[in-house]
N, C-alpha and C positions, 0 to 999 in steps of 0.2 A: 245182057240186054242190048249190047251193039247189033244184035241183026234186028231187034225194032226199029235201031234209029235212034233210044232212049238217051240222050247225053244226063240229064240232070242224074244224080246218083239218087237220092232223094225220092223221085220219082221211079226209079227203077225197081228199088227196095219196097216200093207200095205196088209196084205189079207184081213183084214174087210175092208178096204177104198175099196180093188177091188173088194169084192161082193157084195159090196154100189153100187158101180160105175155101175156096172154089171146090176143090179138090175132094178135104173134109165133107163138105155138104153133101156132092156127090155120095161119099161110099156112105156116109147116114140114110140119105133118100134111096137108096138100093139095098141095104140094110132094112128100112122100114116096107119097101115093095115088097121082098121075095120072103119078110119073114113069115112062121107059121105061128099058128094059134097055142099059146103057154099056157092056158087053163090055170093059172096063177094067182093066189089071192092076195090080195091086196087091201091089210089093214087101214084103221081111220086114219091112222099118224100118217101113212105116204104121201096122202093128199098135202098135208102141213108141210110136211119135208119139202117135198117139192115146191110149194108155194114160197117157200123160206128160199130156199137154193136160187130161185127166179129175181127173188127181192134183192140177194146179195149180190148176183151176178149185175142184175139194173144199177144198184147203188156203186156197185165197183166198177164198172163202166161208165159213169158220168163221174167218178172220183177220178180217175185215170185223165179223162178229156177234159177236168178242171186242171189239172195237174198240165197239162201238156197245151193249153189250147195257146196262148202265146206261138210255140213252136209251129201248131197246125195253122192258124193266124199266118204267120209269115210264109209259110211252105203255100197257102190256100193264094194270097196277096202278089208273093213274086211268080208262083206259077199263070196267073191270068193277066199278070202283066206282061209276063213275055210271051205269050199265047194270043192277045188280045190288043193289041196298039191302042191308045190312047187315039179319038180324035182329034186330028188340027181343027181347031177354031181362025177362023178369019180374022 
């Protein structure tokens, strides 16, 4: 990340995770454009299934950022203070 300029490591690490992140979506969203029609059925349980899979993905992403948010807290705190100067008051 030294040809951005990135020194914090920290922050480097959250620009590779976000042109991972980026990335994935992409070949999902080109994946869902160019597919074709599956004529595929699709019993009552999938509907569950998937609703269940959505609920555990939600709950385990806000278990993770309970778990971590201290961490994000600090990384969130010292990054906009070194980004952001405090005003002088007179």
């Amino acid at each position: 990340m030294k040809r951005l300029g990135i020194k914090n490591k920290n922050l480097a690490l959250l620009c590779k995770g976000l042109k991972l992140f980026l990335g994935i979506i992409s070949v999902f969203a080109v994946q869902l454009i160019l597919s074709q029609n599956a004529f595929a059925y699709l019993d009552p349980g999938t509907g569950s299934y998937v609703f269940q899979v959505l609920v555990a993905a939600l709950i385990g992403g806000l278990f993770t950022i309970k778990i971590f948010w201290q961490k994000i807290k600090n990384f969130l705190v010292h990054y906009f203070s070194n980004h952001f100067p405090k005003k002088q008051r007179p």
